[in-house]
C-alpha positions, 0 to 999 in steps of 0.5 A: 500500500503506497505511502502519503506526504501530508501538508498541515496547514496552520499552526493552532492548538488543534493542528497541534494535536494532529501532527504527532498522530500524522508522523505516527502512522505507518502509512505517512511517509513525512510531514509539512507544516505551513503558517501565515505567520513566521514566529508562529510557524518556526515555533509549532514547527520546532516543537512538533519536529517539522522541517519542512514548512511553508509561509502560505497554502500556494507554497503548500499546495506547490510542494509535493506533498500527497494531501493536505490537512485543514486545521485554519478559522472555521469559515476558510475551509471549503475555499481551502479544500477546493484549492488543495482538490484542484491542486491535486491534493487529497484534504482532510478538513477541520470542521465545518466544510464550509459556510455556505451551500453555495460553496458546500455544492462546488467542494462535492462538485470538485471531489466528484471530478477529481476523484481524490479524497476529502474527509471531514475531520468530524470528531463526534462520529468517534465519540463513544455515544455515537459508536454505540448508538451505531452498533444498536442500531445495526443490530435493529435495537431501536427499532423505527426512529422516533425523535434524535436530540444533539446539543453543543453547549459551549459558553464563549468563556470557555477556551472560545475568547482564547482561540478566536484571539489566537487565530483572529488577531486584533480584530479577532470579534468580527469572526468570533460572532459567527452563527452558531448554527454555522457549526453544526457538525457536532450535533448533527453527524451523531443522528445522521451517521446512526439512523442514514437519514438526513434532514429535510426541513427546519424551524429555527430560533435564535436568541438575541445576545445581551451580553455586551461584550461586541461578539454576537450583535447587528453590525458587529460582525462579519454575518451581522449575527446577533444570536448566541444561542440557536434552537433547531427543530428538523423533520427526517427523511425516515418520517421522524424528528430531531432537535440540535441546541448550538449555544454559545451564552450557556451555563453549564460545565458537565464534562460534556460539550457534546450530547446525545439522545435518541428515540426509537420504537423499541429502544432509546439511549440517553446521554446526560453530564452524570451517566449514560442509559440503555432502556427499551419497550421491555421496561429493561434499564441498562447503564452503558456509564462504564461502557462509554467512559473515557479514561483519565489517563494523567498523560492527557486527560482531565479529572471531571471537574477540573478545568483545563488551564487553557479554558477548554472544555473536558472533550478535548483531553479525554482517553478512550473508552471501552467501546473503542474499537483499539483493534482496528488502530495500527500498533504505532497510534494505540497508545499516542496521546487523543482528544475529543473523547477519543477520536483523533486517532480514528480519524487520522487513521480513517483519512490515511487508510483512505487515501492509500487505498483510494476508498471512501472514508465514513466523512466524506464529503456527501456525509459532510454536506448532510452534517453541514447544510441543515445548520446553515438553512437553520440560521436563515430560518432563525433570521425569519422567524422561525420560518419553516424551510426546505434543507437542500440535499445534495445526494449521494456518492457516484454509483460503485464507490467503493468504502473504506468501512467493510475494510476497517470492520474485518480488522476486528477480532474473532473473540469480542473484547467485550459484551454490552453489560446489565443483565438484558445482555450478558453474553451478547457479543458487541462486535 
């Protein structure tokens, strides 16, 4: 299997956590790092041990390296990957895909023409809730979807000031007051990578910021947003229901920035700050706490409770978790440092194996429009009222592409590493 040279292009806290797990794999066979700003640059790379950088992505994408790895402010993504598609570069991105649909349309586009890979770097896909609710629902222990919730609860104070600064500079608040519908991954990739429906249409509100610190308002901004805080409510194409919160002004610390619900006919799962429950129509109660509890392994995680010193939230210093499937992971990432409840290093491996193998990751682009343009149709639902509005699909990968998934499920043991606990499942292998 041919080997990839990968280009990381910034130089943030969040690249910083990508370059080690890249130099790591066995299939990468070096890395670049380009950044706008020179001290920036020669310090991430001296720290990382790059020695091969760039001052922008034209000398990146001018370089012969492979693929390029997206890891810039939210709203230069999608421009971002086209460039590096066109340039004949396989990317990775950082989410979101892009702002507008507009330009979510011309990136399917062009990987379509291209051939070459793009992956969203969606961290939630390999959050531990989100692997579960997957498996049960491959096993038909749902039954028909009923209602899916997602919630990303991240108040401004915590570690957002920081990054937005980082990355925006003196005028770091024309950026910072982006929709938070703008940034719906998160939420939405842990219903629509369960259930294969997506969205169809959507009501949304949004609340009016009150405080006064010039981010969110009319004129303050590069969208003239004034919400903080957006509550959607969506149809599904499989005829059910689902809510995403993105709030930006909330009070609440759980450990947890990213939630989970979903509700079926015959199953539901449950994710709350203090603990995690199976139930069914059976009147069976089954906590999965232990199940999906990320280690705190003193390396890179955080005791619940403790706050990081660097203001972000728990999400981003957490381990694994039982239900990681470690056995698909090459031996050389098993044990490096991961983050956001252990998804790093599942993704960096889900983009290299795709690249090399020329297959579709699970995040490809036609997943990651899905993730995406609900959330933008919900803001301008938001701008209206609360107006009902029709959310654009834009379809599904060419007929005959081939998936890297089959690939990564036949890496798994032929003796279960574990069974789902409580007594409605004792004995009853997971994978």
């Amino acid at each position: 299997m041919k080997t990839l040279k990968i280009g990381i292009l910034g130089a943030g806290s969040f690249s910083r956590a990508f370059v080690p797990l890249f130099k790591a794999h066995p299939l990468v066979r070096g890395v670049s790092l380009a950044e706008l700003i020179p001290e920036r640059r020669r310090a991430e790379a001296a720290s990382a041990g790059v020695t091969e950088t760039y001052g922008s992505l034209e000398e990146l994408l001018a370089s012969d390296c492979d693929a390029v790895a997206i890891f810039t402010q939210r709203w230069m993504h999608a421009r971002q990957a086209i460039a590096a598609l066109k340039a004949g570069k396989h990317v990775y991105s950082a989410v979101p895909a892009g702002t507008t649909v507009e330009e979510l349309a011309e990136l399917v586009e062009t990987v379509r023409r291209t051939g070459l890979t793009y992956m969203l770097g969606e961290t939630s896909y390999y959050y531990p809730s989100a692997i579960f609710c997957r498996e049960m629902w491959r096993q038909g222990k749902f039954g028909r979807f009923v209602y899916g919730e997602g919630e990303y609860m991240h108040d401004m104070s915590h570690g957002f000031y920081e990054a937005y600064k980082y990355s925006g500079g003196p005028d770091w608040k024309r950026t910072a007051g982006v929709p938070p519908m703008f940034y719906p991954t998160h939420t939405l990739s842990m219903i629509v990578s369960v259930t294969g429906a997506r969205m169809t249409q959507v009501s949304c509100l949004g609340q009016v910021d009150e405080s006064g610190d010039g981010v969110f308002g009319k004129g303050l901004n590069e969208w003239d947003n004034e919400f903080s805080n957006e509550t959607a409510l969506f149809r599904t194409s499989d005829g059910g229901s689902a809510r995403i919160n993105e709030f930006r002004r909330v009070g609440h610390w759980g450990g947890r920035s990213v939630r989970l619900s979903l509700f079926g006919t015959e199953g539901c799962f449950e994710e709350q700050p203090d603990g995690d429950v199976w139930v069914n129509r059976q009147r069976e109660v089954t906590s999965v706490s232990d199940l999906l509890r990320c280690s705190n392994d003193a390396a890179w995680s955080m005791q619940p409770g403790t706050k990081p010193e660097d203001g972000t939230q728990h999400d981003f210093h957490s381990g694994m978790a039982p239900v990681h499937p470690l056995w698909r992971l090459p031996k050389e990432l098993v044990n490096m440092p991961t983050g956001h409840f252990g998804s790093h290093l599942f993704l960096v491996d889900d983009f290299v194996r795709a690249c090399a193998a020329g297959k579709l990751p699970p995040n490809h682009v036609w997943a990651a429009a899905r993730y995406n343009i609900p959330g933008l149709v919900a803001h301008e639902s938001s701008r209206r009222g609360g107006e009902l509005l029709a959310v654009p699909d834009l379809g599904e990968p060419p007929a005959g592409s081939s998936f890297l998934e089959p690939d990564l499920a036949s890496l798994a043991p032929p003796v279960p590493a574990w069974t789902l606990p409580g007594p409605a499942y004792v004995g009853k292998s997971w994978w």
